[in-house]
VOBATI-396791 format. One record per residue (C-alpha): residue number from 1; residue in one letter; x, y, z. Coordinates in steps of 0.5 Angstrom, whole numbers, plus 500, padded with zeros to 3 digits. Layout:
<rs>
<r k="NUM" r="a" u="X" v="Y" w="Z"/>
...
</rs>
This chain:
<rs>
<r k="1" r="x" u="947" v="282" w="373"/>
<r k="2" r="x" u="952" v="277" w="378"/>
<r k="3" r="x" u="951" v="274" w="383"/>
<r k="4" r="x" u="955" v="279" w="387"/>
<r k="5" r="x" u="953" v="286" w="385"/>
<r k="6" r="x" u="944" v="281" w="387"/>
<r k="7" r="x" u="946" v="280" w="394"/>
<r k="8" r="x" u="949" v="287" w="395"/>
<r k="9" r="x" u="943" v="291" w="392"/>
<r k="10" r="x" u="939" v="285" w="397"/>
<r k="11" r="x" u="942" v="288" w="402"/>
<r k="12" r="x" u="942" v="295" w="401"/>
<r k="13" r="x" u="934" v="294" w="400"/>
<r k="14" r="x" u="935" v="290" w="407"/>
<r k="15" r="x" u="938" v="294" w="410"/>
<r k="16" r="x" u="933" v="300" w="408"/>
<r k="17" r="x" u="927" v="297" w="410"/>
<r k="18" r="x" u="930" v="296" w="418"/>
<r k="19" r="x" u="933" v="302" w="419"/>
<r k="20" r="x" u="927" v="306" w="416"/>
<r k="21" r="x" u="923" v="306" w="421"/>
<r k="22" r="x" u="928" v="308" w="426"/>
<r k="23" r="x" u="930" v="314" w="422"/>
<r k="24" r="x" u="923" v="316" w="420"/>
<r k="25" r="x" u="922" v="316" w="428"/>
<r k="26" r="x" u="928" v="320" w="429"/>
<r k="27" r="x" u="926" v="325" w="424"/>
<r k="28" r="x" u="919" v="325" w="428"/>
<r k="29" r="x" u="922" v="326" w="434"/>
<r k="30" r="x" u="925" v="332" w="432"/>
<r k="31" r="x" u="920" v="336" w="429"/>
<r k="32" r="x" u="915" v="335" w="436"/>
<r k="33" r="x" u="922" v="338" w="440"/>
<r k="34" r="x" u="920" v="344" w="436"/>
<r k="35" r="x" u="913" v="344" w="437"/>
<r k="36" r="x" u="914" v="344" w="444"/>
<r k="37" r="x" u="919" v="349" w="446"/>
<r k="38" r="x" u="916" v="350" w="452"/>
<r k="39" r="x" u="918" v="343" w="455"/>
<r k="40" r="x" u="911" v="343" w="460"/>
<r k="41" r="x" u="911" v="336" w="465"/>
<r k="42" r="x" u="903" v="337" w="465"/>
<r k="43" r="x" u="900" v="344" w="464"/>
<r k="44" r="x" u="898" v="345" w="456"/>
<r k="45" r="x" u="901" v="351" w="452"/>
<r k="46" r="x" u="894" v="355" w="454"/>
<r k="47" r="x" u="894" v="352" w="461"/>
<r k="48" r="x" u="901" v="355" w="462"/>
<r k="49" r="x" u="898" v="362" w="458"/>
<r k="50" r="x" u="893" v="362" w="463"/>
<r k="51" r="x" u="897" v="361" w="470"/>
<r k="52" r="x" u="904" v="366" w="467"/>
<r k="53" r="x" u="897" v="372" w="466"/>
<r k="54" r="x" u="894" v="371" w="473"/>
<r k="55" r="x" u="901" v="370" w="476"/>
<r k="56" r="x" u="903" v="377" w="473"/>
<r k="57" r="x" u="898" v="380" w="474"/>
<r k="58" r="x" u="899" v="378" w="482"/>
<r k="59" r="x" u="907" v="380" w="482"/>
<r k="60" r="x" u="907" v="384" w="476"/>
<r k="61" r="x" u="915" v="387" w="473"/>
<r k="62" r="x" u="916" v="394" w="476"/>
<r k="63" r="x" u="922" v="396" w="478"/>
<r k="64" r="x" u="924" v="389" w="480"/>
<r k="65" r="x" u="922" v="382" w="476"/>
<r k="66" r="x" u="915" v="380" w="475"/>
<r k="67" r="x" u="913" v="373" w="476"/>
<r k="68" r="x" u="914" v="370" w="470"/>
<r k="69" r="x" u="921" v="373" w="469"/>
<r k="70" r="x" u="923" v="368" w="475"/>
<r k="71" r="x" u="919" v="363" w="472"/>
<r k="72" r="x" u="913" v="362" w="477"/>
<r k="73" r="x" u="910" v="358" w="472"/>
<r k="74" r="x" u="915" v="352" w="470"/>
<r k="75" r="x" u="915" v="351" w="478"/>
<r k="76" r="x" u="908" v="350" w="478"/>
<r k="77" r="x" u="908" v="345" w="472"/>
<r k="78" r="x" u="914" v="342" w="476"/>
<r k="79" r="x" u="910" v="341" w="482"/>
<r k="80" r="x" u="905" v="338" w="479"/>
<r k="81" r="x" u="908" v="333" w="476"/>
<r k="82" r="x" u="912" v="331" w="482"/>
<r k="83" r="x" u="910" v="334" w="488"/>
<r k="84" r="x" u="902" v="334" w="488"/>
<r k="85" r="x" u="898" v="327" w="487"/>
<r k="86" r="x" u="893" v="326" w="482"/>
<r k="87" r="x" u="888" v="328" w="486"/>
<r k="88" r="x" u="890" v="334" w="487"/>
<r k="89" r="x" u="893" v="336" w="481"/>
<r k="90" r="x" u="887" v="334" w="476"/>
<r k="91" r="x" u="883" v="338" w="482"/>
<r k="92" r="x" u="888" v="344" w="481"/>
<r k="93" r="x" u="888" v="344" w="473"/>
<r k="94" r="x" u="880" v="344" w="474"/>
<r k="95" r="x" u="880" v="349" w="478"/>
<r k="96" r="x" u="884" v="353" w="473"/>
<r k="97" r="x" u="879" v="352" w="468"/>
<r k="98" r="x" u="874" v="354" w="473"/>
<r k="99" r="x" u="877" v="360" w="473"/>
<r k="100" r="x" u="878" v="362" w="466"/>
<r k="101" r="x" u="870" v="360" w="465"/>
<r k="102" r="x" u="868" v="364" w="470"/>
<r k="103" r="x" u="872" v="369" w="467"/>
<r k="104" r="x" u="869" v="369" w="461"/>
<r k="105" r="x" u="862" v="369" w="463"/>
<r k="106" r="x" u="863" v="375" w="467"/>
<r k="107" r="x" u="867" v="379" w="462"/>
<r k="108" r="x" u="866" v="375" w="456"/>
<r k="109" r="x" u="874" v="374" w="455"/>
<r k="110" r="x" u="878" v="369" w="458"/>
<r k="111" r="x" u="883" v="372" w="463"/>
<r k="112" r="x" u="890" v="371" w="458"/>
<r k="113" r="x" u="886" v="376" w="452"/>
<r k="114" r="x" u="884" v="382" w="458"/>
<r k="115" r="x" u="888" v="388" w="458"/>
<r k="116" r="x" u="893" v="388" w="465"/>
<r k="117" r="x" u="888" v="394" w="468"/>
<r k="118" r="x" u="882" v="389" w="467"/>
<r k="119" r="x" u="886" v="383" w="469"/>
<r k="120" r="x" u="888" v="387" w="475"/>
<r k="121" r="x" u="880" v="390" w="477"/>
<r k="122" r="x" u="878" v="382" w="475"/>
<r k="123" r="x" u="884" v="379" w="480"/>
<r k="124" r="x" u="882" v="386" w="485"/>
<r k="125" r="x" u="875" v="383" w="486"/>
<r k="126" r="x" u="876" v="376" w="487"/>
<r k="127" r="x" u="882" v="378" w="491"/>
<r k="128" r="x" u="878" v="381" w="497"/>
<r k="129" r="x" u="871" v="376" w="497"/>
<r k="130" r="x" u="877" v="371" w="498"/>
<r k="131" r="x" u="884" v="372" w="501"/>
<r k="132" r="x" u="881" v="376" w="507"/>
<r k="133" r="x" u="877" v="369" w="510"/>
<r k="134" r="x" u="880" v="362" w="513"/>
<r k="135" r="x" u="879" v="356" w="510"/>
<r k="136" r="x" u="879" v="350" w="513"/>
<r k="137" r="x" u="877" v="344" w="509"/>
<r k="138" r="x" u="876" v="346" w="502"/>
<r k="139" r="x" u="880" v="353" w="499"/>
<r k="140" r="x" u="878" v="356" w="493"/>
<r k="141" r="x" u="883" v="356" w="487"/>
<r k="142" r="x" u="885" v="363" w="487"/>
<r k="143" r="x" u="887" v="362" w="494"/>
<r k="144" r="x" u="891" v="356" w="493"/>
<r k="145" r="x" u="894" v="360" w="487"/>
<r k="146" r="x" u="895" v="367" w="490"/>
<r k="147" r="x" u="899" v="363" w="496"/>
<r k="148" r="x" u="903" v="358" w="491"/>
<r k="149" r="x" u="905" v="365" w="487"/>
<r k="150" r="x" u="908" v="368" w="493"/>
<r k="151" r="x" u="911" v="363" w="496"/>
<r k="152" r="x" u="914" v="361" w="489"/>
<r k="153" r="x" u="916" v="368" w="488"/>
<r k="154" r="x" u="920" v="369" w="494"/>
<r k="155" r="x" u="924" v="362" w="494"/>
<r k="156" r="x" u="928" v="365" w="488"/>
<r k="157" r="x" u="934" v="369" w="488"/>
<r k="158" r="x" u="932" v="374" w="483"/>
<r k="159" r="x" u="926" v="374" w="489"/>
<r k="160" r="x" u="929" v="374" w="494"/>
<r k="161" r="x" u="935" v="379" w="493"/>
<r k="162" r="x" u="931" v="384" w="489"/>
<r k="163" r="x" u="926" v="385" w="494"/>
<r k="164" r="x" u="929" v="384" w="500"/>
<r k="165" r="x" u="934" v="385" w="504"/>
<r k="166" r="x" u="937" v="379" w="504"/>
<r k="167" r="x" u="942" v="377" w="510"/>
<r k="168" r="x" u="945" v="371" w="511"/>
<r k="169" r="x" u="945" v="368" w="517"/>
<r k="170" r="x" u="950" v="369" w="522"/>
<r k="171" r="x" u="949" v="375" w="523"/>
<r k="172" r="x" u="948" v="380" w="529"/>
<r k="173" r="x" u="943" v="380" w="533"/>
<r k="174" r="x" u="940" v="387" w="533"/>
<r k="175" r="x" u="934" v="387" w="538"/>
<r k="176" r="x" u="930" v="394" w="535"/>
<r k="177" r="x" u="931" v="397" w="528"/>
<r k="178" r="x" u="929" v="404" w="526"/>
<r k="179" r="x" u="924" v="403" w="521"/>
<r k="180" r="x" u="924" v="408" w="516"/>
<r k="181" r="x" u="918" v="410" w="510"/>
<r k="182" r="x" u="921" v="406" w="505"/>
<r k="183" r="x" u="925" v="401" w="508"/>
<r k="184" r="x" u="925" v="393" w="505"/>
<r k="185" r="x" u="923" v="389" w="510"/>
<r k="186" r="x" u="930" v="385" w="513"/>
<r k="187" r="x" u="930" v="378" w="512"/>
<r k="188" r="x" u="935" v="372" w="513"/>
<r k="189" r="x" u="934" v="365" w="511"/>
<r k="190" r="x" u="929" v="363" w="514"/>
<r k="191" r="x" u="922" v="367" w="512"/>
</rs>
C-alpha cells in the first residue's frame, strides 16, 4: 500500500466517524416526525383523543362542522403552550384526567371509548349539575372546558359563517327585526 492511497483510506474512516453522528441523528429525527403526526405542543396523543371526544360531543357535525373539524383541539394545545401559565395548564391537564377517571368509575369505559349516545347522556348530566351555577373562585373543568369550547368554535370562520349570519360591520342600523322560527341568530364583528 502507498503512502497516497493510506492517507486517502485515512480520511474516508475520518471522515465517517465525524460525520456518523450527524447522519445517525438525521435519520432519527425523521423517523420521531412520522411518529408524531399530530405536531402537539403540550397534550399527549390520548390527552388529545380525550378533548376532540368531549369537544364533539358538546359541538358535534350536523349539518355544519363539528368541533374538531375546525380544530377545537389543536387551539386548545396552542393556548396551553403559549397563553396559559404552568400553573394553569398542569391544573387544566389534570383536571382533564379527572374527568376520564371519573368517567371510568361511573361507567367503566373512558370517555374516548363510549359510544356518541353514552357520551352525550354522560356530558347531559354533568351539564346540568355544572353550567346552571355561578363560580367565583375555583370552576370545575367541564365548565372551563365547555366555555373554551364554544368560544373557540365560534372565533372560527367555518364557525362563524356557518352558523351565523355573519355581517360585516358597517352596516345599517335596523332597530327592530322580525324574528321568525328558524332564523339564525344575526351577528357582526363583535360577539
Amino acid at each position: 500500500m502507498e503512502r497516497r492511497e493510506a492517507l486517502e483510506k485515512t480520511s474516508w474512516i475520518l471522515t465517517s466517524a465525524i460525520f456518523a453522528p450527524g447522519v445517525l441523528s438525521f435519520l432519527q429525527s425523521c423517523r420521531e416526525e412520522n411518529l408524531n403526526t399530530r405536531n402537539l405542543l403540550v397534550l399527549n396523543d390520548e390527552l388529545d383523543d380525550l378533548v376532540k371526544a368531549i369537544s364533539d360531543t358538546i359541538i358535534p357535525r350536523t349539518t355544519t362542522p363539528g368541533a374538531s373539524d375546525v380544530k377545537v383541539n389543536q387551539f386548545i394545545d396552542l393556548l396551553l403552550s403559549e397563553v396559559f401559565e404552568k400553573e394553569v395548564r398542569e391544573k387544566f391537564i389534570e383536571g382533564l384526567l379527572e374527568f376520564d377517571s371519573a368517567c371510568v368509575s361511573k361507567t367503566g369505559e373512558s370517555f374516548t371509548k363510549l359510544e356518541k349516545e353514552e357520551r352525550f347522556k354522560y356530558l347531559e348530566k354533568i351539564d346540568k349539575d355544572i353550567m346552571g351555577q355561578k363560580y367565583t373562585e375555583k370552576a370545575p373543568i367541564y365548565y372551563l372546558f365547555k366555555r373554551l369550547t364554544i368560544l373557540t368554535y365560534f372565533s372560527t370562520e367555518q364557525g362563524v359563517k356557518q352558523n351565523l349570519n355573519y355581517l360585516p360591520v358597517p352596516g345599517p342600523y335596523q332597530g327592530e327585526v322580525d324574528y321568525k322560527e328558524g332564523d339564525k341568530i344575526i351577528v357582526g364583528n363583535r360577539m
